[in-house]
Structure formats: C-alpha cells, structure tokens
N, CA, C and O atoms as CSV, one atom per row, in Angstrom:
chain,resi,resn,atom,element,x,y,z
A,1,UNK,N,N,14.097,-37.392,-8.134
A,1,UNK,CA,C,13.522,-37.990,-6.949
A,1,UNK,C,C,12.188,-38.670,-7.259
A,1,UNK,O,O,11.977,-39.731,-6.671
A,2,UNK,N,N,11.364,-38.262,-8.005
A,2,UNK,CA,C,10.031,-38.456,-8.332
A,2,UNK,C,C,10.438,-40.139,-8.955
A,2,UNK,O,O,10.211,-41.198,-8.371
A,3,UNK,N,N,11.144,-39.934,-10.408
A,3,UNK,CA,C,11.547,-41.006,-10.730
A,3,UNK,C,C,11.951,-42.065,-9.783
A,3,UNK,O,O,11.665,-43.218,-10.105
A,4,UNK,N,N,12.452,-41.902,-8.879
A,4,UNK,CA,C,13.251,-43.166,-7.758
A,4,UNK,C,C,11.978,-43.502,-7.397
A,4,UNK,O,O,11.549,-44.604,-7.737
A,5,UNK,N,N,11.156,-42.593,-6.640
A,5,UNK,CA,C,9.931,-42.865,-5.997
A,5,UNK,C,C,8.977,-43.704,-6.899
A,5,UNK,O,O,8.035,-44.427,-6.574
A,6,UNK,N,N,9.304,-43.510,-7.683
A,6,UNK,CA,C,8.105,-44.481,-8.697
A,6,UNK,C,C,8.783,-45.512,-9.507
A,6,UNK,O,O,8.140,-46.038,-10.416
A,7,UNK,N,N,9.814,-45.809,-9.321
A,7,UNK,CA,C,10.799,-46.868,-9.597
A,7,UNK,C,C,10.089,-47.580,-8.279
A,7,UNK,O,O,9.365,-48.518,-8.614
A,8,UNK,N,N,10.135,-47.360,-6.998
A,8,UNK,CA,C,10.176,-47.838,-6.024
A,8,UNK,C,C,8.277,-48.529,-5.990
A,8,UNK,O,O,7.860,-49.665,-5.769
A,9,UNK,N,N,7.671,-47.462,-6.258
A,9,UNK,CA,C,6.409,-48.188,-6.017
A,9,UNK,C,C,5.826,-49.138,-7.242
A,9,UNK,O,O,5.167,-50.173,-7.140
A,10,UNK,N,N,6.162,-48.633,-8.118
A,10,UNK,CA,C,5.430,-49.279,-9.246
A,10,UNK,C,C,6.484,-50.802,-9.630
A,10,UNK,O,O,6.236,-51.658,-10.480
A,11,UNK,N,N,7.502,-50.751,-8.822
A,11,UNK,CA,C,8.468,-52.057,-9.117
A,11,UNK,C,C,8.781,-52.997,-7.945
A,11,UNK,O,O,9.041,-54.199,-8.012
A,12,UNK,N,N,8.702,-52.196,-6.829
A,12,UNK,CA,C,8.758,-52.882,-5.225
A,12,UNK,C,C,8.073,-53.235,-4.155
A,12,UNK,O,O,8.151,-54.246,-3.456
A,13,UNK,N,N,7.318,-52.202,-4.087
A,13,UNK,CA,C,6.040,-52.078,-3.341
A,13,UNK,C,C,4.485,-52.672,-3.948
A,13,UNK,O,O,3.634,-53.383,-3.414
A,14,UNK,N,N,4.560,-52.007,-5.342
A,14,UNK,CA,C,3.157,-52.560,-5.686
A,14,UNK,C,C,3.328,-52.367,-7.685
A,14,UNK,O,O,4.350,-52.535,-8.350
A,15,UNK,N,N,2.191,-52.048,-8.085
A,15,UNK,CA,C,2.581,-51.802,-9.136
A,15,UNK,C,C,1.494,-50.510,-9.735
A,15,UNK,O,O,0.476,-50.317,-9.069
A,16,UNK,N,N,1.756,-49.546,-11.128
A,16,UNK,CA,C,1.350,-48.277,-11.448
A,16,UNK,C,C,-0.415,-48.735,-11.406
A,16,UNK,O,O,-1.292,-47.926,-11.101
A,17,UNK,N,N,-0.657,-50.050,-11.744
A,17,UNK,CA,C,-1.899,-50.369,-12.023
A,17,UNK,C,C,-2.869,-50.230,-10.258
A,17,UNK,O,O,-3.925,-49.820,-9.776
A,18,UNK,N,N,-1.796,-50.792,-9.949
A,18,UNK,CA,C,-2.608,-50.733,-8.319
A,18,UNK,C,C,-2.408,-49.570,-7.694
A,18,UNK,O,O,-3.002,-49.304,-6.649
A,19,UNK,N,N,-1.644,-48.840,-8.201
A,19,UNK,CA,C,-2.071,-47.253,-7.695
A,19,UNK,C,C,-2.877,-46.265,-8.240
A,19,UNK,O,O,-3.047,-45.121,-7.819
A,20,UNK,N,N,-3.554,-47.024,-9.609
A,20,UNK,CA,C,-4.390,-46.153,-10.350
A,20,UNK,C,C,-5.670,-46.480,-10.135
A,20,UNK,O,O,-6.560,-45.865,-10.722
A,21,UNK,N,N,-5.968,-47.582,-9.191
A,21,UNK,CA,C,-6.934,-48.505,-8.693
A,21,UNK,C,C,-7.718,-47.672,-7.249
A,21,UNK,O,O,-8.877,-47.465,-6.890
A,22,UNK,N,N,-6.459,-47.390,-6.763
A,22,UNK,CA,C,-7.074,-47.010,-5.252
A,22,UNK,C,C,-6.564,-45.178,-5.336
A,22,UNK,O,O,-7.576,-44.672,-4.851
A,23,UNK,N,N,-5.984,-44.450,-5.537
A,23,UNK,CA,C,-5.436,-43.100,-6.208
A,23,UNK,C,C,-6.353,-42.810,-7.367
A,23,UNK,O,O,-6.843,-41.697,-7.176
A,24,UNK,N,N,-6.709,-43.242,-8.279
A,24,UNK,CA,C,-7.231,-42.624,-9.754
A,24,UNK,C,C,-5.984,-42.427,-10.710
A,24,UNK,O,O,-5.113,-43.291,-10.618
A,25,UNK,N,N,-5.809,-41.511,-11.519
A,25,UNK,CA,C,-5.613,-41.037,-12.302
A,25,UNK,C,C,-4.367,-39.764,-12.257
A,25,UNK,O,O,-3.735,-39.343,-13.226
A,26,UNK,N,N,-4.233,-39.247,-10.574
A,26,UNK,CA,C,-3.945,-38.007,-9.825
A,26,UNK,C,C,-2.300,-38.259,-10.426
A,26,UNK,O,O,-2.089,-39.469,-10.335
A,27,UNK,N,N,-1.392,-37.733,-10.853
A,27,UNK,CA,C,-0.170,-37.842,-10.660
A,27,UNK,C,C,0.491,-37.768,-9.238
A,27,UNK,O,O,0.195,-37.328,-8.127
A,28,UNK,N,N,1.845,-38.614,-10.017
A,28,UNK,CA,C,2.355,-39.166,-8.219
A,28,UNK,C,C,2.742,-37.530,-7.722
A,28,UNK,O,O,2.221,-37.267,-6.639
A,29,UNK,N,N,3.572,-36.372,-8.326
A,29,UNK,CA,C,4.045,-35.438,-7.767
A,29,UNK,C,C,3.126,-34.833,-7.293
A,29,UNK,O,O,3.550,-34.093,-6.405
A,30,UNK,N,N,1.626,-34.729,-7.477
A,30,UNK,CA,C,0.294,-33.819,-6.988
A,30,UNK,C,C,0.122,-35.027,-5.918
A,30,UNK,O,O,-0.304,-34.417,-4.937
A,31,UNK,N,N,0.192,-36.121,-5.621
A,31,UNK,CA,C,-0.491,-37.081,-4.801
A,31,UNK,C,C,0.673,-36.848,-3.106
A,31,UNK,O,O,0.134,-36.694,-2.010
A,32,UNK,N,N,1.794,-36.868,-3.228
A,32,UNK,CA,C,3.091,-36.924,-2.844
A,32,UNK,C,C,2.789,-35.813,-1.691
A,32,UNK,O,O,2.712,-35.895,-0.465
A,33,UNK,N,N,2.622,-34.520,-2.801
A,33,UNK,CA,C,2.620,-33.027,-1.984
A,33,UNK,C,C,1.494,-33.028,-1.122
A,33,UNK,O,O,1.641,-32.554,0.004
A,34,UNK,N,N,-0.138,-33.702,-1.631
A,34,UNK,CA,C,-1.158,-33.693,-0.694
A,34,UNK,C,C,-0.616,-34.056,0.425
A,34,UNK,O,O,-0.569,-33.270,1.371
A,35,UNK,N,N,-0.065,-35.444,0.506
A,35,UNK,CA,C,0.238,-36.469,1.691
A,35,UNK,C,C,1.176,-35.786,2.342
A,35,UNK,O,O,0.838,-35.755,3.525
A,36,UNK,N,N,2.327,-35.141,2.157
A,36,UNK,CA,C,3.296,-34.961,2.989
A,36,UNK,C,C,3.096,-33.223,3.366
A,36,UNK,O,O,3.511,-32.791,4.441
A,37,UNK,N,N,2.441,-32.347,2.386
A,37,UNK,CA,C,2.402,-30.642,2.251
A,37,UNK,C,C,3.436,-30.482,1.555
A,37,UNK,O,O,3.861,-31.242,0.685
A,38,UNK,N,N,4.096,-29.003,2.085
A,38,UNK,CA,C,5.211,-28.183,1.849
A,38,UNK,C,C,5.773,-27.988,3.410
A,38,UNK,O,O,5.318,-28.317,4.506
A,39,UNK,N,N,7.053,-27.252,2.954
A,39,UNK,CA,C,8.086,-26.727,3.636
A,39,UNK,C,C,7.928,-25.302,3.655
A,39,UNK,O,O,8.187,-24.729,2.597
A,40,UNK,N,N,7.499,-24.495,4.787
A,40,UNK,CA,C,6.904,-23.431,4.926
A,40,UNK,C,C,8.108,-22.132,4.143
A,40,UNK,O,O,7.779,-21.211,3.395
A,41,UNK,N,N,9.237,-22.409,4.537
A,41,UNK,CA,C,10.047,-21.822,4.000
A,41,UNK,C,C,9.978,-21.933,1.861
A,41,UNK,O,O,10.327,-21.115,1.010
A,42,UNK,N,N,9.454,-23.134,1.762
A,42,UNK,CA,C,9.684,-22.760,0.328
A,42,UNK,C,C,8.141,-22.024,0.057
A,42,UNK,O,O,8.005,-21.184,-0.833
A,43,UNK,N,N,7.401,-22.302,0.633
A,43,UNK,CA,C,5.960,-21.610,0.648
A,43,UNK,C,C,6.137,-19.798,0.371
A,43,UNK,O,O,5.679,-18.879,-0.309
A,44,UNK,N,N,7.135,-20.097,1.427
A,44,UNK,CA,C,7.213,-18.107,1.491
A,44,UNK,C,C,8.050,-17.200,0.711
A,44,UNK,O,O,8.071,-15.974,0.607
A,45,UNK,N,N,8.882,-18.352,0.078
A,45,UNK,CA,C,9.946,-18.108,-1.221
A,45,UNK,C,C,9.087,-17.905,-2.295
A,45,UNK,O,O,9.277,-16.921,-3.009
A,46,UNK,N,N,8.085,-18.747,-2.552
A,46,UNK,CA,C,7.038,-18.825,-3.682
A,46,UNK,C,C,6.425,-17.479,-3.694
A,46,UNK,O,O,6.316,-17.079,-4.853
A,47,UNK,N,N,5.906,-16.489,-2.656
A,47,UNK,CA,C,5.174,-15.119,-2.749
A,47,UNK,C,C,6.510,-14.633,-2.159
A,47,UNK,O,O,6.139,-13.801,-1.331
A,48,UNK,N,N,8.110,-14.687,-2.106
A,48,UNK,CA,C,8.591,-13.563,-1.944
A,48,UNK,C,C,8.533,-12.422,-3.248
A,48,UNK,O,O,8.354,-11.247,-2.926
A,49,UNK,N,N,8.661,-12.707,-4.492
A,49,UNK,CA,C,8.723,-12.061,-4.771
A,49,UNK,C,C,7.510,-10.698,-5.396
A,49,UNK,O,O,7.664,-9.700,-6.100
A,50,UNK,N,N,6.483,-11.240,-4.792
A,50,UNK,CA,C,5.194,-10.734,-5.151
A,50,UNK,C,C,5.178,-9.292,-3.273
A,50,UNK,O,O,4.965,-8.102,-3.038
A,51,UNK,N,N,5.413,-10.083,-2.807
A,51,UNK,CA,C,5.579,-9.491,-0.806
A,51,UNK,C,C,6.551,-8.459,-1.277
A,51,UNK,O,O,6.184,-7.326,-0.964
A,52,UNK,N,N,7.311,-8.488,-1.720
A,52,UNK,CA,C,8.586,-7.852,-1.660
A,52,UNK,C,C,8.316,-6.202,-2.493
A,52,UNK,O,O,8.806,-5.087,-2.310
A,53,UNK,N,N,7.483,-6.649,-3.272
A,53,UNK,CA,C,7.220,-5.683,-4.442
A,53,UNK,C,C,5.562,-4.754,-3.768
A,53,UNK,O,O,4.953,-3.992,-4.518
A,54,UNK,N,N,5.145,-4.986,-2.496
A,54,UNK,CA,C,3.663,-4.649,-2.624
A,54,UNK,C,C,3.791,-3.994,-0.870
A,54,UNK,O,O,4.596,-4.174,0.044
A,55,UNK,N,N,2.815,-3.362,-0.999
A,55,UNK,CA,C,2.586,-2.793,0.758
A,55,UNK,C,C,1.300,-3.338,0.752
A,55,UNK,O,O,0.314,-2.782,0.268
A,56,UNK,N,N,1.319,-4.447,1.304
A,56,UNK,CA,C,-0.303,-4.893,2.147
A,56,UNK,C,C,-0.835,-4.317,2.895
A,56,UNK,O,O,-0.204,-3.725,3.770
A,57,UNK,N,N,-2.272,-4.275,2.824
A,57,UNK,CA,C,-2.925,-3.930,4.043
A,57,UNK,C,C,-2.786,-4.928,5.142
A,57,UNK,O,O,-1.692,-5.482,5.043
A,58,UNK,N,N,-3.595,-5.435,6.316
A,58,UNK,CA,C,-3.460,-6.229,7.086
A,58,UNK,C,C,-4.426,-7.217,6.743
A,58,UNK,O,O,-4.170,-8.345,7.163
A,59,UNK,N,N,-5.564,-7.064,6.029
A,59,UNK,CA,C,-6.435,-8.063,5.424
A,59,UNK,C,C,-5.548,-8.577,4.381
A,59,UNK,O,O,-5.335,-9.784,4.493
A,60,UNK,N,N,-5.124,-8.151,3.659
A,60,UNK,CA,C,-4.838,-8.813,2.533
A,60,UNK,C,C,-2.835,-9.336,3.213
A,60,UNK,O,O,-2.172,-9.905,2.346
A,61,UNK,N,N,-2.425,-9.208,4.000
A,61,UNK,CA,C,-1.189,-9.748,4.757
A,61,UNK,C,C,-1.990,-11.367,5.632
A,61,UNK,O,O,-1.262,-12.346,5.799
A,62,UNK,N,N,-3.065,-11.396,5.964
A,62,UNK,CA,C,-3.682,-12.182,6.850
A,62,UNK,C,C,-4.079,-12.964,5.819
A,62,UNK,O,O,-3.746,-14.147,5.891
A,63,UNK,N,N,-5.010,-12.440,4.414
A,63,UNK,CA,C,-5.180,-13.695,3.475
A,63,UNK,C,C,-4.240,-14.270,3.039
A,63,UNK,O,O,-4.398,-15.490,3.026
A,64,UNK,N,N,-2.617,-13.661,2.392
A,64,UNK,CA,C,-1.655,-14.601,1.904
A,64,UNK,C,C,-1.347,-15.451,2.572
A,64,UNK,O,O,-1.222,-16.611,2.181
A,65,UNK,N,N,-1.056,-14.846,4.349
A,65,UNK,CA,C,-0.548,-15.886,5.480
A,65,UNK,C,C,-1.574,-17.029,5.677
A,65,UNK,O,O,-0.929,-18.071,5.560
A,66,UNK,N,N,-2.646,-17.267,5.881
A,66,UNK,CA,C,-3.737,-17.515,5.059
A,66,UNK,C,C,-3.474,-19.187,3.746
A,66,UNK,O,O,-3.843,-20.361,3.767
A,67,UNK,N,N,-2.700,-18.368,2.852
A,67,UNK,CA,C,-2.730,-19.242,2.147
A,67,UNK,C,C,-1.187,-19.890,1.886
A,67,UNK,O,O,-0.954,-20.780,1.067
A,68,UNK,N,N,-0.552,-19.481,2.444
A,68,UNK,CA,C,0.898,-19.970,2.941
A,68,UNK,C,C,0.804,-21.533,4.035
A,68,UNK,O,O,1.279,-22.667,3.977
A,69,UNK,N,N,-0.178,-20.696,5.068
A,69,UNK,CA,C,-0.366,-21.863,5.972
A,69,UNK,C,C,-1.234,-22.955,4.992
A,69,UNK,O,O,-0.928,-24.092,5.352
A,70,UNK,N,N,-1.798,-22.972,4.351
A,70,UNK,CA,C,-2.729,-23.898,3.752
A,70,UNK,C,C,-1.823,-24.853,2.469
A,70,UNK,O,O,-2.080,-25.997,2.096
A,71,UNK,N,N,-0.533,-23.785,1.909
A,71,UNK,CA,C,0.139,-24.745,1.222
A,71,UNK,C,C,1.064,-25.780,1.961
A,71,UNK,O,O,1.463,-26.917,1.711
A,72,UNK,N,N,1.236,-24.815,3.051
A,72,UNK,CA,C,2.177,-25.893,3.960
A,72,UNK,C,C,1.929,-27.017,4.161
A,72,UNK,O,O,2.680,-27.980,4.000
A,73,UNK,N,N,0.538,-27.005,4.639
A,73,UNK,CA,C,-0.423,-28.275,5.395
A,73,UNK,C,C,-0.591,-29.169,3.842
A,73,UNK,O,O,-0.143,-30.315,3.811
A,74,UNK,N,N,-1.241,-28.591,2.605
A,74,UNK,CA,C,-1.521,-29.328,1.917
A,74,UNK,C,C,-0.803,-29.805,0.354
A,74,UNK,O,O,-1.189,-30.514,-0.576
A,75,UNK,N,N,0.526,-28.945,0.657
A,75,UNK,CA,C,1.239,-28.679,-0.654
A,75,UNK,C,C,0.754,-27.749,-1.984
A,75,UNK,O,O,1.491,-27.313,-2.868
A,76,UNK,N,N,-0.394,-27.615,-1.883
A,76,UNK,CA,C,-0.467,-26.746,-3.035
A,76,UNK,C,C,-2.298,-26.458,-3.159
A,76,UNK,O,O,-3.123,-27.157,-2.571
A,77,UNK,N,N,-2.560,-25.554,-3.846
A,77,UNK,CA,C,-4.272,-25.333,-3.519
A,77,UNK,C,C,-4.708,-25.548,-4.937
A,77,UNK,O,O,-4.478,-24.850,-5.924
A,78,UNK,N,N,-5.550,-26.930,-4.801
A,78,UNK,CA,C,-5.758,-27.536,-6.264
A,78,UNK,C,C,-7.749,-27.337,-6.510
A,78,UNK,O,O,-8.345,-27.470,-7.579
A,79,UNK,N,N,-8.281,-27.044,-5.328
A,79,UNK,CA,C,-9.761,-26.591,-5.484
A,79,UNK,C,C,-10.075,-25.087,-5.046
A,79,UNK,O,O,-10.657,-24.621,-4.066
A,80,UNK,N,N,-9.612,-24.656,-5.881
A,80,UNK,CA,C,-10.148,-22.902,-5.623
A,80,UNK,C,C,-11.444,-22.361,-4.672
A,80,UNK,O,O,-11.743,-21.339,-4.055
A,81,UNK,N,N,-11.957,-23.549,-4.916
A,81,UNK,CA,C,-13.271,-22.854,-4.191
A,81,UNK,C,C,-12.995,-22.618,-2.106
A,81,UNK,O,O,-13.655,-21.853,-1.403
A,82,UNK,N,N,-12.145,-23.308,-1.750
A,82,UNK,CA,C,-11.419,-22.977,-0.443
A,82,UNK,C,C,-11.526,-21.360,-0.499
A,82,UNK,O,O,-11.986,-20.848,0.521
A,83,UNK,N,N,-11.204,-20.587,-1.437
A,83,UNK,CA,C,-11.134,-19.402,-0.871
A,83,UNK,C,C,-12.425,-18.471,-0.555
A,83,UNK,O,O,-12.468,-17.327,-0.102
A,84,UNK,N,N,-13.497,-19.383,-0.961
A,84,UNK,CA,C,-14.850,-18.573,-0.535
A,84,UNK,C,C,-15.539,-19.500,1.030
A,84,UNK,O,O,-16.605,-19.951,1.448
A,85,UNK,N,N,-14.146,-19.376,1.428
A,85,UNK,CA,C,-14.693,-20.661,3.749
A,85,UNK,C,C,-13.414,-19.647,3.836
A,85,UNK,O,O,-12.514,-19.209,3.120
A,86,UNK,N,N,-14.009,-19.537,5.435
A,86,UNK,CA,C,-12.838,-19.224,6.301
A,86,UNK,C,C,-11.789,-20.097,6.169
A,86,UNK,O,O,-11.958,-21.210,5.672
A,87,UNK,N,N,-10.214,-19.528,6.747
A,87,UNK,CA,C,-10.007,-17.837,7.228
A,87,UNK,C,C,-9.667,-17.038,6.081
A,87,UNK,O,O,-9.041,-16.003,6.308
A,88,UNK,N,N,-10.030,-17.389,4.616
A,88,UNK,CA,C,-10.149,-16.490,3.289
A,88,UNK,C,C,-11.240,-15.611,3.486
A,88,UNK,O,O,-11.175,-14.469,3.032
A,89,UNK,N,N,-11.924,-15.881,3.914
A,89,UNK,CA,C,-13.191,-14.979,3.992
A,89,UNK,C,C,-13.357,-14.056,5.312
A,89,UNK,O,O,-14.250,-13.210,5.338
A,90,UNK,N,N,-12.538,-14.225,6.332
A,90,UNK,CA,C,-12.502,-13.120,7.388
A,90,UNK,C,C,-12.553,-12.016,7.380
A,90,UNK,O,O,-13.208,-11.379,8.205
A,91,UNK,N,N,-11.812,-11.450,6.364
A,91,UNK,CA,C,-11.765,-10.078,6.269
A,91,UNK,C,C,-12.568,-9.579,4.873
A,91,UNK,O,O,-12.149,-8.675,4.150
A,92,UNK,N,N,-13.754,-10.314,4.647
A,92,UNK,CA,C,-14.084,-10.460,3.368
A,92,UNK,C,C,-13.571,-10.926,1.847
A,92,UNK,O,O,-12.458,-11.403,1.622
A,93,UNK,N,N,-14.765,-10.655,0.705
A,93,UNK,CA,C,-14.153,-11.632,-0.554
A,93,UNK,C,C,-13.126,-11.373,-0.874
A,93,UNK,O,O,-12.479,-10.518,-0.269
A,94,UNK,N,N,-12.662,-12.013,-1.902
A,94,UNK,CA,C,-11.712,-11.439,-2.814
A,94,UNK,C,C,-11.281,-10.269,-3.255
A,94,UNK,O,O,-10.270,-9.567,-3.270
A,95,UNK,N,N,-12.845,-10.301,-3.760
A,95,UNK,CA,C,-13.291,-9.008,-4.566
A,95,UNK,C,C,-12.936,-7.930,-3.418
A,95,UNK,O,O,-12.507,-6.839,-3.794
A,96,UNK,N,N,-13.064,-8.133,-2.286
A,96,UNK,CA,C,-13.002,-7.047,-1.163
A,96,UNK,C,C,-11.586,-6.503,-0.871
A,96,UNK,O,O,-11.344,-5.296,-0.867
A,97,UNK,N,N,-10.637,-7.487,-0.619
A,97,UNK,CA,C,-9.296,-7.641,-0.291
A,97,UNK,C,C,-8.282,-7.268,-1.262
A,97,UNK,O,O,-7.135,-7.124,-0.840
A,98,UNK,N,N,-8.509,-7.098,-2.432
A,98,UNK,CA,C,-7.767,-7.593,-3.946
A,98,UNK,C,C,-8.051,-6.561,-4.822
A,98,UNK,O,O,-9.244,-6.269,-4.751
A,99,UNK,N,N,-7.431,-5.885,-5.627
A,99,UNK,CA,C,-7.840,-5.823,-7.035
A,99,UNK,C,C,-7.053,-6.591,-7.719
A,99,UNK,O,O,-5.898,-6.940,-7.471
A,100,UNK,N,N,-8.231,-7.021,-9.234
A,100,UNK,CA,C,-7.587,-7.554,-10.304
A,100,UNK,C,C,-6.225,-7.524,-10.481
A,100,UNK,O,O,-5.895,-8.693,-10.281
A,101,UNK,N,N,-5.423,-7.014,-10.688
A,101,UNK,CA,C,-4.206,-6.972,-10.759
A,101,UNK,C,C,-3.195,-7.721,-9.967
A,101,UNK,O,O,-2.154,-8.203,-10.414
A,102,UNK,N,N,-3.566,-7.758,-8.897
A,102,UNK,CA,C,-3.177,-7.959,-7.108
A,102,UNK,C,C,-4.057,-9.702,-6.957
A,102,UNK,O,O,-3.818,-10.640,-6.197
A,103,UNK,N,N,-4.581,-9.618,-7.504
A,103,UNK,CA,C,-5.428,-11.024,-7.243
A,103,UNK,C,C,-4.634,-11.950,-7.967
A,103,UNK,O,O,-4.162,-12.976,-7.477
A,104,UNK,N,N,-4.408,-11.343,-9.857
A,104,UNK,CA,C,-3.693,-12.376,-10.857
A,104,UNK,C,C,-2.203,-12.909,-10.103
A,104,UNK,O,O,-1.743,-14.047,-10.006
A,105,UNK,N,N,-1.669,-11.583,-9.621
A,105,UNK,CA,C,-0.253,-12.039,-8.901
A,105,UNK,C,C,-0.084,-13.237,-7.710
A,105,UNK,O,O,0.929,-13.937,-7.695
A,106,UNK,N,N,-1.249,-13.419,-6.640
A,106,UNK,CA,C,-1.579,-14.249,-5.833
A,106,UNK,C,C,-1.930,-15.357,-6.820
A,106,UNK,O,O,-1.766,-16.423,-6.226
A,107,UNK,N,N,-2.253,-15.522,-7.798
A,107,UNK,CA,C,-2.931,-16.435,-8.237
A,107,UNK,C,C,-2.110,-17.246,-9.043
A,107,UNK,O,O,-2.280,-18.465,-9.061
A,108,UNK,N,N,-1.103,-16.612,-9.813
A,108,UNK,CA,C,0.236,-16.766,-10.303
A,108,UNK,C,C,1.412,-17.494,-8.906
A,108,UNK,O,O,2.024,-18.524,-9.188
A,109,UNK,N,N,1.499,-17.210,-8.279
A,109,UNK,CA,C,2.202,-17.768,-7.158
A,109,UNK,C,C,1.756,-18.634,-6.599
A,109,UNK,O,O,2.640,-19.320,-6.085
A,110,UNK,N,N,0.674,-19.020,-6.400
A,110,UNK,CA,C,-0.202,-19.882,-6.207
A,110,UNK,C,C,-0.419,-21.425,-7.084
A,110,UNK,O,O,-0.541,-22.594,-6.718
A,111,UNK,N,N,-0.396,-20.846,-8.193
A,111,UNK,CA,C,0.039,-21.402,-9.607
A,111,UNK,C,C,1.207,-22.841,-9.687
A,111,UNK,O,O,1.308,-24.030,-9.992
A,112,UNK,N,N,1.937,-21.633,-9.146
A,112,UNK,CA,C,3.583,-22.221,-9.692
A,112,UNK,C,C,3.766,-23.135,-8.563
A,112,UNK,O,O,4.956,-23.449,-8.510
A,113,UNK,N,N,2.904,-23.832,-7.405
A,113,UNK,CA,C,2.755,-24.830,-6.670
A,113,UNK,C,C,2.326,-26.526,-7.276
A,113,UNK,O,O,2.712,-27.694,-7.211
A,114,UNK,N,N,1.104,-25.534,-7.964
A,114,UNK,CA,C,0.690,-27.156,-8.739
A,114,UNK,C,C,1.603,-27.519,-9.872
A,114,UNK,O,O,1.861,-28.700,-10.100
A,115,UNK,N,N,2.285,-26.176,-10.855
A,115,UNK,CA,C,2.837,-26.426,-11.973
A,115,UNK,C,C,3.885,-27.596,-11.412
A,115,UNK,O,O,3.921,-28.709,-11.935
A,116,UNK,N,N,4.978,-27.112,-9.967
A,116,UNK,CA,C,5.928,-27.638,-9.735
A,116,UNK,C,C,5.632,-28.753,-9.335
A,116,UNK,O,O,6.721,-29.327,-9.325
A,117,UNK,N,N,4.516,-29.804,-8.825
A,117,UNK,CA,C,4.052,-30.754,-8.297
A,117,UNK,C,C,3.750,-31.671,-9.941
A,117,UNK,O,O,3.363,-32.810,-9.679
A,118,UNK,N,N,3.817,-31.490,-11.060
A,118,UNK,CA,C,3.252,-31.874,-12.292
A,118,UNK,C,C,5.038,-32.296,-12.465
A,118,UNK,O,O,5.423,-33.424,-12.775
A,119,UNK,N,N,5.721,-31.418,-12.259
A,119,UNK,CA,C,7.309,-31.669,-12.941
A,119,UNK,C,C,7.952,-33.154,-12.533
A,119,UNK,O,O,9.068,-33.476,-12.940
C-alpha cells in the first residue's frame, strides 16, 4: 500500500522532491499515520498482549488507556516527552505508576507503532 501511495504522489500528484520541501525528511509511513492516526482496535491489539498477562492498578489501567487514546488520534508516540503533560501525569510519574520492568513492556508496545510506520 505504502508503495501505491508513493507511486501516486511522487508520479501524479507532485513529486518526492516537493515533498521533501514542505514535509522534510519524515518518511511517508510515519507522515501517513500522523495525518490519518490509528484504528483503535489495532491500538488495543498492540498492548493485548502485555493487558492480558498483568493485573493493573487503576492508575496504571488509566495511563495505558491514556496512551491508546493518543495512538489513535496520532498513530504512534514519536516525542516521549508527552508523557511528563497530562493525562500521563494524573495519577503521577512514571516512576510512580510503573516499575522498570512494567515500564520496558509499555514501552516495547509502544515501540512496535513507530517500528510498523517505518515498514
């Protein structure tokens, strides 16, 4: 699909130069997901298997949902620093909500948003 899509712009619409003009540098699959988000359902496929395996508290159920809603809206979370602004910070930091262990796994799922936006 990616390929068609960039068959289409860089040959029909405009060309790779004039999208590197007004875009930068960003790849089209990271540019694509900003503009359009995700599909909440694949959002929640992405931490099923992390949900499935864990008993949340309600802070840390409110931060994933949290960051589910935020991939939806934006496709994928490419500036980390979002998680130190509300509603990441409601129930306090990271550090508060998380241990290490529990954080890498969110962070890993989290991950595999941008990896798949690069493919």
């Amino acid at each position: 699909d990616l390929a068609e899509l960039e068959e289409i712009l860089w040959n029909k619409v405009g060309t790779k130069e004039e999208y590197q003009k007004h875009i930068g540098d960003k790849p089209l699959g990271i540019f694509v997901r900003e503009v359009v988000g995700m599909d909440m359902h694949a959002a929640k496929t992405a931490f099923s298997c992390y949900l499935s395996e864990v008993n949340l508290t309600p802070q840390q159920t409110y931060f994933v949902n949290a960051v589910v809603e935020y991939i939806v809206k934006y496709g994928m979370v490419a500036d980390y620093s979002v998680f130190l602004k509300t509603p990441f910070t409601d129930f306090g930091s990271i550090a508060d909500i998380f241990n290490p262990k529990e954080w890498k796994e969110i962070m890993d799922a989290i991950n595999s948003f941008k990896e798949n936006a690069h493919a």
